[in-house]
C-alpha positions in Angstrom: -38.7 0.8 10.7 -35.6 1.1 8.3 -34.2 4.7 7.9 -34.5 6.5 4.1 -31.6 7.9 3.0 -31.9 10.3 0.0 -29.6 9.9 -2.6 -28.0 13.2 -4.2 -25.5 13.1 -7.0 -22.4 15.2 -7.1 -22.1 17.2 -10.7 -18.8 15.1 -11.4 -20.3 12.0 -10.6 -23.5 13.0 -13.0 -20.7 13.8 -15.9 -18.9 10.5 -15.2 -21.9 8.8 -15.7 -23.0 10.9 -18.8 -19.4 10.2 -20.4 -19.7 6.4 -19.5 -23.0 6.1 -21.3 -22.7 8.4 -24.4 -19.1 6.3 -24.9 -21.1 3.2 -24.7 -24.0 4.7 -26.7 -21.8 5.2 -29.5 -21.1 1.2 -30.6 -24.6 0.0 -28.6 -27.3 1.9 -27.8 -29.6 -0.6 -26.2 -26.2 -1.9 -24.0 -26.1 1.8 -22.8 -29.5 2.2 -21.8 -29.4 -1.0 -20.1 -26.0 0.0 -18.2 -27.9 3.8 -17.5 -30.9 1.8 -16.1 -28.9 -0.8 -14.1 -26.5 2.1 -12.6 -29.7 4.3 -11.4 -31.2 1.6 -9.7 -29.0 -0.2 -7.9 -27.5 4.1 -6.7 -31.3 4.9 -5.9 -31.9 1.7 -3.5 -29.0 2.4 -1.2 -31.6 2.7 1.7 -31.9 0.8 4.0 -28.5 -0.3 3.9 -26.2 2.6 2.1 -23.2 0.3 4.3 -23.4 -2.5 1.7 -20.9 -1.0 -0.3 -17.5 -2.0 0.7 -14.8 0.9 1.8 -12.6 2.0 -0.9 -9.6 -0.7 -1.0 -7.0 1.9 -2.4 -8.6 4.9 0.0 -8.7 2.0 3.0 -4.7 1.4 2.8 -4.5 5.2 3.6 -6.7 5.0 6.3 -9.3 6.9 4.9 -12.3 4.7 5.7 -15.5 7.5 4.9 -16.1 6.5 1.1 -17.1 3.2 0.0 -17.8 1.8 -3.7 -20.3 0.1 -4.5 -19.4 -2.1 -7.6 -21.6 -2.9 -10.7 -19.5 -4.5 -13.3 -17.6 -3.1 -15.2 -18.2 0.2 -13.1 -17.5 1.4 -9.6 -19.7 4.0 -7.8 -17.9 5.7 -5.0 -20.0 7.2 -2.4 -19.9 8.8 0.9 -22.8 8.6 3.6 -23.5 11.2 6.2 -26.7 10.3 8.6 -29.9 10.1 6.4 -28.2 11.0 2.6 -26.0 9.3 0.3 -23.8 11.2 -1.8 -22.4 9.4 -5.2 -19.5 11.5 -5.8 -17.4 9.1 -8.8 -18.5 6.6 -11.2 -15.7 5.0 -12.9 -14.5 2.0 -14.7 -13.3 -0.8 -12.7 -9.9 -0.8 -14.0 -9.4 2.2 -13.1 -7.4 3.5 -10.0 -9.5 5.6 -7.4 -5.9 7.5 -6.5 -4.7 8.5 -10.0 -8.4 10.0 -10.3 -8.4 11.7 -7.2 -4.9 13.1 -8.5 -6.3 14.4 -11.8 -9.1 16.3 -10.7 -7.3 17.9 -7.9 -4.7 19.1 -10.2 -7.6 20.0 -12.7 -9.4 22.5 -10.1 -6.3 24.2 -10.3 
């Protein structure tokens, strides 16, 4: 029987995805509402195979190997799994570099 992994979001990760669809929202609502839709569900079927996602390339080169992304173009959902529960902790656009995000909201905390 395959595992079920429960899916929690970090607050962050919630306001990423908030800011990504209200920016979209603002030129196409139905292309917003179609992106909300198509991030939820691919993020709410991780189980049974949360591993699908690849490790983060940029995190990879630092040997950091315990987040992986899984990516739904244009967008990139970081994640972290520990046993039976998936965390989403970013969602960010593609272009984007993991590192320099990392970098801002550490300094942010501050």
């Amino acid at each position: 029987m395959a595992k079920e992994y429960k899916v929690y979001w970090a607050e962050v990760a919630e306001e990423d995805l908030r800011a990504i669809i209200e920016y979209i929202r603002a030129d196409n609502p139905s292309l917003a509402k179609d992106n909300l839709r198509k991030i939820r569900s691919k993020t709410s079927n991780f189980h049974p195979f949360p591993q699908r996602g690849r490790v983060v390339p940029e995190l990879k080169g630092c040997g950091i190997l315990q987040y992986r992304e899984l990516v739904i173009p244009p967008w990139r959902v970081i994640y972290r799994i520990s046993e039976f529960e998936v965390y989403v902790l970013l969602v960010i656009d593609s272009q984007r570099n993991v590192e320099d995000i990392l970098l801002e909201r550490l300094v942010r905390k501050r």
